[in-house]
FIDREN-13983 format. One line per 8 residues: number of its first residue (from 0); their letters; for each residue x, y, z of C-alpha. Coordinates in pm, 1 decimal. Example, Ala and Ser with C-alpha at 12.3 -4.5 7.8 and 13.67 -1.06 7.14 Angstrom:
<recs>
0> AS> 1230.0/-450.0/780.0  1367.0/-106.0/714.0
</recs>
This chain:
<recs>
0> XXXXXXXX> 0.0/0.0/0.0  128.7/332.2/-100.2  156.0/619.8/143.3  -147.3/936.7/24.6  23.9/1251.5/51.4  -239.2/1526.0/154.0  -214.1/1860.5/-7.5  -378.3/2147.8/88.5
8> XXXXXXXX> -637.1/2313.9/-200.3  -536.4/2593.5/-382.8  -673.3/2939.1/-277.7  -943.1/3090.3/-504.6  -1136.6/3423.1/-477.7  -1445.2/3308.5/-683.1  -1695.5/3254.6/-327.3  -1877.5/2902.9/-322.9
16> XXXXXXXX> -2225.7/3007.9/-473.4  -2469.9/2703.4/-636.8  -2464.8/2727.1/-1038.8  -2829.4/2832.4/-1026.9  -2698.8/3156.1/-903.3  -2462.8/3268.8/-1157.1  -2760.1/3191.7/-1417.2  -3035.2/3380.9/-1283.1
24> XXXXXXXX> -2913.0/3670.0/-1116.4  -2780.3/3845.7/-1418.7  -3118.2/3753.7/-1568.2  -3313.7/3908.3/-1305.1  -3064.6/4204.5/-1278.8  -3113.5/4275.2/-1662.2  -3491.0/4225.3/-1610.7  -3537.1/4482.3/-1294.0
32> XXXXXXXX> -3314.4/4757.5/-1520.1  -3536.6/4730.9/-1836.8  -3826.7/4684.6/-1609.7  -3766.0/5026.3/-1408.2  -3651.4/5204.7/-1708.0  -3978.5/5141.6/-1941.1  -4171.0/5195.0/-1612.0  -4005.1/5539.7/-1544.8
40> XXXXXXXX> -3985.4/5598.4/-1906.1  -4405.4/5558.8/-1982.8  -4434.9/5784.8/-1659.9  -4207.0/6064.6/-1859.7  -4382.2/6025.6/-2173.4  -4758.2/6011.4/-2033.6  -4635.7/6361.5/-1811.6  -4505.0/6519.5/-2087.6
48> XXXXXXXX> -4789.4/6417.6/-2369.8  -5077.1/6479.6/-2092.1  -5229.3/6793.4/-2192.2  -5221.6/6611.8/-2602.8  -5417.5/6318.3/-2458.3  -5671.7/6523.9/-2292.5  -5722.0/6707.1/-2623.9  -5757.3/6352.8/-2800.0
56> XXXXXXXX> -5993.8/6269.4/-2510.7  -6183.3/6525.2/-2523.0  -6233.2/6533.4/-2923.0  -6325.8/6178.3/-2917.2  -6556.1/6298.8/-2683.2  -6729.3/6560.2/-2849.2  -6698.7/6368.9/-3210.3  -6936.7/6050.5/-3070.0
64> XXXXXXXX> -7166.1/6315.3/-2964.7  -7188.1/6467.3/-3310.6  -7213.0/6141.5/-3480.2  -7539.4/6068.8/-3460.8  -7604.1/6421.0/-3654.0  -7355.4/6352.6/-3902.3  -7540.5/5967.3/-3969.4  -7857.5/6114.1/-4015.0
72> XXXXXXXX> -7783.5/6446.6/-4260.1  -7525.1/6148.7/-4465.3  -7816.3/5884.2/-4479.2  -8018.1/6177.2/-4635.1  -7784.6/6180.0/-4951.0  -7501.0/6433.4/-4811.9  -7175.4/6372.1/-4814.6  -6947.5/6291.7/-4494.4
80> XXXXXXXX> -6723.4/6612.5/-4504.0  -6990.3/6876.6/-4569.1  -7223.3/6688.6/-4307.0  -6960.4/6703.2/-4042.7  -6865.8/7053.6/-4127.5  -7228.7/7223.8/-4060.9  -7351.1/6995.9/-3771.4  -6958.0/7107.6/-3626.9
88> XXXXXXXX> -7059.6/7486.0/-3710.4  -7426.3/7480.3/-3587.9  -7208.4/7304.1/-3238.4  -6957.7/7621.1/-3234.0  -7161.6/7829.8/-3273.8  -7389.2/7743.3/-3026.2  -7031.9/7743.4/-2818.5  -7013.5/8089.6/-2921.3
96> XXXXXXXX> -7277.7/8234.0/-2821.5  -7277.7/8057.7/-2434.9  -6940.7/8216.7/-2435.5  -7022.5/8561.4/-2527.8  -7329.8/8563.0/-2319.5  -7144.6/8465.9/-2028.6  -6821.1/8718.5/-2033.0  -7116.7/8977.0/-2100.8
104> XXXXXXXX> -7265.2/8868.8/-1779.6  -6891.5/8830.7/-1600.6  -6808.3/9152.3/-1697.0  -7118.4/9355.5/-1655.1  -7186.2/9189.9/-1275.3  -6782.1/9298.9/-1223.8  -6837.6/9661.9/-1345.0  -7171.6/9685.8/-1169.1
112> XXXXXXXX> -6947.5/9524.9/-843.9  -6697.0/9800.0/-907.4  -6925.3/10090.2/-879.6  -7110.5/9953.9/-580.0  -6807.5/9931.0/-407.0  -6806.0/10235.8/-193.9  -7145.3/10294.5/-122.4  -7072.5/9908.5/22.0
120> XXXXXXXX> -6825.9/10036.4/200.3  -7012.8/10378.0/342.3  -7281.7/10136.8/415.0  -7044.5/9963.2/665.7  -6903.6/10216.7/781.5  -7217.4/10406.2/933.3  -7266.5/10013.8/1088.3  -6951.9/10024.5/1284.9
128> XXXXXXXX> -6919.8/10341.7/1355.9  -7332.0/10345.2/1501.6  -7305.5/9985.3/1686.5  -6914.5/10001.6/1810.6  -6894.1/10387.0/1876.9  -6573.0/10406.5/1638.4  -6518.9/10619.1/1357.6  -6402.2/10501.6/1044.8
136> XXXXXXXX> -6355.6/10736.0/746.8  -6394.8/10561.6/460.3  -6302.4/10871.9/253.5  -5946.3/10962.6/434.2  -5874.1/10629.4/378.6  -5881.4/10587.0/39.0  -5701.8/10908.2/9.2  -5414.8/10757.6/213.4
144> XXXXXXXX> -5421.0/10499.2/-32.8  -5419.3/10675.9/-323.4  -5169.3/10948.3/-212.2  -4902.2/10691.8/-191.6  -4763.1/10662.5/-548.2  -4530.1/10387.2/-525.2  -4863.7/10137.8/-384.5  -5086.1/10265.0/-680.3
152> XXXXXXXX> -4752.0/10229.7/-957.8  -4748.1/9844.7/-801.6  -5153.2/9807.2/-791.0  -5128.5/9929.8/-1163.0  -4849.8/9691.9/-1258.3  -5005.8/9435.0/-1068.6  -5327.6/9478.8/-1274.5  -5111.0/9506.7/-1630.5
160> XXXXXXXX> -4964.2/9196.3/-1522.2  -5308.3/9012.5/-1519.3  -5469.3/9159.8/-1819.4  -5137.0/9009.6/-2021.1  -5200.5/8687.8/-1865.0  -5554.7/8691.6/-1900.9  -5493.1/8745.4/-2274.3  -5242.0/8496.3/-2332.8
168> XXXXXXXX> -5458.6/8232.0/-2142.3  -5767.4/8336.4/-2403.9  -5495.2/8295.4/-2706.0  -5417.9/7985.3/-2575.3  -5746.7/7836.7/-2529.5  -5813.1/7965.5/-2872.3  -5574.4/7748.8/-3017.4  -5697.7/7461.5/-2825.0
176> XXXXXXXX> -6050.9/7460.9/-2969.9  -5858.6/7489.7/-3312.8  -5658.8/7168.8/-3245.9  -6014.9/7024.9/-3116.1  -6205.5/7129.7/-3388.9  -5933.8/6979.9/-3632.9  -5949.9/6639.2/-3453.9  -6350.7/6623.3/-3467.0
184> XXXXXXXX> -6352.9/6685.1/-3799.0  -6101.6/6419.9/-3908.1  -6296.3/6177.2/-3654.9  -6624.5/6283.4/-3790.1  -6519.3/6262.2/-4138.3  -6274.6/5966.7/-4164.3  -6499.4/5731.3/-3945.6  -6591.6/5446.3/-4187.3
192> XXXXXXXX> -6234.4/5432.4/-4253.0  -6133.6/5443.2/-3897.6  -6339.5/5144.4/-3854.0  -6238.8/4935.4/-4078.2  -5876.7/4968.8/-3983.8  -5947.3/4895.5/-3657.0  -6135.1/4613.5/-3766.3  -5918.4/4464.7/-4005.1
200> XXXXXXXX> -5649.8/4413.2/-3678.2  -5911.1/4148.6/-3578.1  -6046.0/3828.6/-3676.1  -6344.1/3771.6/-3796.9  -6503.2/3632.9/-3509.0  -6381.3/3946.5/-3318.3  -6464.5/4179.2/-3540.7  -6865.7/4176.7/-3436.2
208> XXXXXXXX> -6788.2/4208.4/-3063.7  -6537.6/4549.4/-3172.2  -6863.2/4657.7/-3375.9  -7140.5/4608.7/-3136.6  -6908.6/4819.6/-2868.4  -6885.9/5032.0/-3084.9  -7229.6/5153.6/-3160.2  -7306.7/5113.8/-2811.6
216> XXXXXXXX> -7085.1/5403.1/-2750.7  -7190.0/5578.5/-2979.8  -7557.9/5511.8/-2918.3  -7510.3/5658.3/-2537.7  -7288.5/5918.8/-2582.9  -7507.6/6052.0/-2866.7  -7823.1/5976.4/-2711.4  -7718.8/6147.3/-2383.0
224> XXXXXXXX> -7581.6/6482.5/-2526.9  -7894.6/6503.6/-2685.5  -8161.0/6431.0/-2439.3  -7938.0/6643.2/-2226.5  -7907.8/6969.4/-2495.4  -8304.5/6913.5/-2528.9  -8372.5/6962.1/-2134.1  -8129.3/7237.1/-2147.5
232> XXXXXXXX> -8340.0/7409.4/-2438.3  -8682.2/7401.7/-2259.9  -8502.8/7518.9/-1907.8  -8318.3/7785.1/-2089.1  -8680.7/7881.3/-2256.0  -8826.5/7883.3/-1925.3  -8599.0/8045.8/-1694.5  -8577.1/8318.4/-1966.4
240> XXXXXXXX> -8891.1/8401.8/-1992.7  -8950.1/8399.3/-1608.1  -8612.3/8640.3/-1585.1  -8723.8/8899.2/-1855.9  -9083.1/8922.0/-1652.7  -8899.9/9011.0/-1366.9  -8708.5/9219.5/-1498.7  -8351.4/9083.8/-1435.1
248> XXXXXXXX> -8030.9/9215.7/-1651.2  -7897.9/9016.7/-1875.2  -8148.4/8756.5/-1874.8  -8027.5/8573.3/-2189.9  -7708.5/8491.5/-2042.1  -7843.6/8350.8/-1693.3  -8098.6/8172.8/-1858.6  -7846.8/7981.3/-2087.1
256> XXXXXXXX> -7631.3/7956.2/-1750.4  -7919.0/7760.6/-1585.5  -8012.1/7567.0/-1906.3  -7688.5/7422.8/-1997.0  -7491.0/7411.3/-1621.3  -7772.9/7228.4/-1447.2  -7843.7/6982.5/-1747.2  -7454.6/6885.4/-1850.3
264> XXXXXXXX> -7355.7/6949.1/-1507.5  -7373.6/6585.1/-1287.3  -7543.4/6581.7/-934.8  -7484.1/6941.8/-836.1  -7572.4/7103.6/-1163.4  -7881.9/7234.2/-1043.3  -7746.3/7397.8/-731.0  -7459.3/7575.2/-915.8
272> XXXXXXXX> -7739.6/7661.7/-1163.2  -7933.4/7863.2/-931.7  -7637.4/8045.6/-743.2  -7617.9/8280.8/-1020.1  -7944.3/8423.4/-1104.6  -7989.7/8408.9/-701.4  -7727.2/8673.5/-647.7  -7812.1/8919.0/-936.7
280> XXXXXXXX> -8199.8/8936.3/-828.4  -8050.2/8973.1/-504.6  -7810.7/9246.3/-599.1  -8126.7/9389.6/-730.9  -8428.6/9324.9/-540.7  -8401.0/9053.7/-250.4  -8819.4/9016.4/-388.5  -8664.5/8911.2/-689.9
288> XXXXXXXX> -8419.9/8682.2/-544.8  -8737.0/8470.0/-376.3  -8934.1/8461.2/-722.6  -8613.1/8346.8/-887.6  -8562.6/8056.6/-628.3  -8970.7/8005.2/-665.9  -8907.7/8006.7/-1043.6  -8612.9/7739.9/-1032.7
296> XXXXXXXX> -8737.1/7490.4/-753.3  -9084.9/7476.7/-957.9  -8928.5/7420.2/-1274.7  -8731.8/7134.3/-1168.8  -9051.6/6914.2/-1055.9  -9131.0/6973.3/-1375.7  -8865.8/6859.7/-1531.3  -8788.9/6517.9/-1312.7
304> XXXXXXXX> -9206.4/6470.0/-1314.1  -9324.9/6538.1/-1695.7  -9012.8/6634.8/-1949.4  -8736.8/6407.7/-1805.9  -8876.6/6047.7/-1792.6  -8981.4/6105.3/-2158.4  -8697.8/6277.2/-2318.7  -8417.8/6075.0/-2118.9
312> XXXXXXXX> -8587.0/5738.6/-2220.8  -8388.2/5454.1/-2348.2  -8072.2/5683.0/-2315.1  -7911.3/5639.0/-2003.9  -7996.3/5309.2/-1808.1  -7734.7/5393.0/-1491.0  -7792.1/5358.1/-1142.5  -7760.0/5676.9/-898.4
320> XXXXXXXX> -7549.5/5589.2/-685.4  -7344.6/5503.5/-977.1  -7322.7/5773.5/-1144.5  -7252.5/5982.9/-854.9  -6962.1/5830.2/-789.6  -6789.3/5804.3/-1146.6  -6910.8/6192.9/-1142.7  -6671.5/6181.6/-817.8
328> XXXXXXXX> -6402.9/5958.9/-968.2  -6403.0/6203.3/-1321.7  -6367.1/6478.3/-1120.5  -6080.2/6354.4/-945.9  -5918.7/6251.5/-1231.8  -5976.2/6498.4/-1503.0  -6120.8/6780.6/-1309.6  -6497.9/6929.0/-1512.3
336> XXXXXXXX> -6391.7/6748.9/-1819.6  -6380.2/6402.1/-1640.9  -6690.7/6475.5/-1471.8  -6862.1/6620.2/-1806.6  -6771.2/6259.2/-1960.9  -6814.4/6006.4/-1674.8  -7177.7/5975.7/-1672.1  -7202.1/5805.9/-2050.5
344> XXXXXXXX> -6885.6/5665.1/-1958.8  -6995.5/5484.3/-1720.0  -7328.5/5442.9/-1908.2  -7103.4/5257.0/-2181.2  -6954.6/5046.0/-1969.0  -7307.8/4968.8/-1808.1  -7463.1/4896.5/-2140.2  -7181.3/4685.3/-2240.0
352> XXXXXXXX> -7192.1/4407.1/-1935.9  -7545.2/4442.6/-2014.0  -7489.3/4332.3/-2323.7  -7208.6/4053.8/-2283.8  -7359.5/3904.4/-1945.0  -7614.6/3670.5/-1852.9  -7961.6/3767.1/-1656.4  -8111.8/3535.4/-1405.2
360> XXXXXXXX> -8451.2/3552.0/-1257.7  -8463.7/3685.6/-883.7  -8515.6/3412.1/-622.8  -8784.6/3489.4/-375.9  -8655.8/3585.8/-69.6  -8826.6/3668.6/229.4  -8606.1/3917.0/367.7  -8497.7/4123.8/39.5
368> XXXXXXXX> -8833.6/4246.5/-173.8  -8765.0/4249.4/-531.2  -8819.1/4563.4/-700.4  -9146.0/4429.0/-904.4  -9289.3/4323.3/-591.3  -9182.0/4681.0/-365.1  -9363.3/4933.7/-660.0  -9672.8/4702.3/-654.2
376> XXXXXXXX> -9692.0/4752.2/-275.6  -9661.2/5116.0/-304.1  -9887.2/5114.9/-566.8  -10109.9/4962.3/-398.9  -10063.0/5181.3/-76.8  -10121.0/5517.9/-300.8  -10423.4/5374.5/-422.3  -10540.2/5287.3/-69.2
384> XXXXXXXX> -10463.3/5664.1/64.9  -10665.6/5801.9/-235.4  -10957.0/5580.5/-145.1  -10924.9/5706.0/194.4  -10994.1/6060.3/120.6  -11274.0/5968.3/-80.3  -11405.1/5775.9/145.2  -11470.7/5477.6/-78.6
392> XXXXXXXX> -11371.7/5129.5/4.0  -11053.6/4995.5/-185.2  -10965.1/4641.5/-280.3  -10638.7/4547.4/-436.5  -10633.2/4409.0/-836.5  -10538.5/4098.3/-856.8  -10157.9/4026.1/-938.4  -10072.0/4395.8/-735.4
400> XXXXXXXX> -10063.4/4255.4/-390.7  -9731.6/4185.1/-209.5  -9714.0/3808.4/-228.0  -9693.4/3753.2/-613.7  -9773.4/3368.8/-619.0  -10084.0/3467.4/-420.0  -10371.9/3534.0/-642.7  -10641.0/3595.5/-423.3
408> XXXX> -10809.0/3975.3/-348.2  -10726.4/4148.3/4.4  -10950.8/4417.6/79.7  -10754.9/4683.5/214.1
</recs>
């Protein structure tokens, strides 16, 4: 047998790490690095292209609800361009006119302000000075004010300052409603080819589903712009004529004011509505304030009673608490734009699981009343009260009573 000689290993610097180790760690290195760097990178470009994609998003916006229009003047012989362009005019200048109606209001309510301002302030002057025994001069101050030339060369740069920015912020939303208009009319004008480009990405199969959401977009968009610009027609109407009786200034412009804020406006547009012809009349008769909030809180049961359940029919099948809170979510997102668009947003995406999902019949269930079964009891509970004050006895119909598998008559 042969002696073993033991040697001692030779020294190496490379640590003892399992093979796995020196294969996937570089891979998930290089992974996390492009992983980061697309993430960071989409952040950069979505931050930096965010003002274009609210332009897109609002275009798209406004072209579905000029669609139906456009279909309706083309299927009566016209062609696609010239349709788009006059149902886009008759849109602008409608626009227009909101716009001009409402900086004549702005401005004539500011100047009126203006001039008001110091018998305002002689009015609360004589208050303090009778109920705190102090005397303020109203007069010697704004003297003191005035006499200083450096404050009024500041107030007077100060106000230079804002007309400049004012102006450059109407230049620049000038050139936004160009770039908007451009976009609409494209959309409005290129659709049929739009669509079948989009279409011809999917297969055949596919290609029904793509066309079935789309016209239900298009059917709710357009069918809610419309039943809303209709409502906002007969309120403007109204509220005008109810304004020029009382003899209001500028009654045009508050009327349009009321007729287009409270109808395209979600759950508070018929507060913020009010606000404004409730300040003028007050500036000008507090009488006239009352009438006006008379005139508005009448009109409304009118509205949700007789003109809204017709004209909103078939158009928007949403749920309230829904829709208040994708008005919320809009708002938070996009500000008055995302809350303009998140009603037949969200009536899209309604109509669409609608569409694409199953419905069962409800199970009865004796501790959750069906919605069939709750009208029919307050149906029938209306109908009792009316009997009741004509003193005439009342039986239910049969198939109204609260049990609906029981088809025998309860006398109430």
């Amino acid at each position: 047998m042969t002696d073993q000689v033991w040697t001692e290993p030779e020294a190496t610097n490379e640590p003892n790490r399992p093979d796995w180790y020196w294969h996937w760690f570089p891979r998930i290195i290089f992974i996390a690095v492009v992983f980061s760097a697309a993430w960071f990178g989409s952040i950069w470009v979505f931050t930096s292209t965010s003002a274009f994609l609210l332009t897109l998003l609002i275009s798209a916006f406004v072209a579905l609800a000029l669609l139906p229009g456009v279909e309706k003047l083309v299927a009566r012989g016209w062609r696609r361009g010239a349709a788009a362009g006059v149902v886009m005019l008759i849109f602008f200048l409608i626009a227009g006119v909101f716009a001009v109606a409402m900086a004549s209001l702005v401005v004539g309510q500011l100047i009126s302000l203006i001039d008001a301002i110091p018998g305002y302030a002689d009015n609360i002057a004589v208050w303090i000075n009778d109920n705190f025994g102090v005397e303020v001069d109203i007069a010697g101050f704004i003297d003191e004010v005035t006499s200083d030339e450096e404050k009024v060369k500041e107030l007077a740069t100060n106000i230079a300052g804002r007309i400049f920015g004012l102006a450059g912020g109407i230049v620049g939303l000038v050139f936004q409603a160009l770039t908007i208009g451009l976009f609409v009319f494209y959309l409005l004008a290129d659709l049929p080819r739009l669509r079948a480009a989009i279409n011809g990405r999917f297969s055949p199969q596919r290609q029904q589903y793509v066309d079935t959401i789309t016209d239900i977009t298009i059917d709710k968009v357009g069918g809610w712009v419309y039943s809303r610009g209709l409502l906002a027609l007969f309120s403007a109407a109204f509220h005008f004529v109810v304004f020029l009786v009382l003899g209001l200034p500028y009654a045009l412009a508050m009327a349009l004011w009321v007729g287009i804020v409270s109808q395209f406006v979600p759950t508070v547009g018929t507060y913020l509505a009010g606000v404004v012809p409730f300040l003028v009349a007050l500036l000008e008769d507090p009488v006239d304030a009352v009438w006006v909030l008379i005139a508005i809180t009448v009109y409304q049961q009118i509205e949700n009673y007789a003109l809204s359940p017709r004209i909103t029919a078939n158009t928007m099948d949403l749920n309230p608490a829904v829709a208040f809170g994708s008005a919320i979510v809009g708002a938070n997102l996009l500000g008055g734009i995302g809350a303009l668009i998140a009603l037949p947003f969200a009536a899209t995406v309604t109509a669409i699981v609608q569409t694409y999902t199953s419905h069962y019949d409800l199970i009865h269930s004796e501790r959750v009343e069906s919605p069939e079964v709750y009208e029919a009891r307050m149906e029938d509970k209306a109908r009792a009260k009316q009997a009741k004050k004509k003193g005439r006895p009342w039986r239910r119909k049969k198939g109204t009573e609260a049990d609906p598998d029981s088809g025998s008559d309860q006398t109430g």
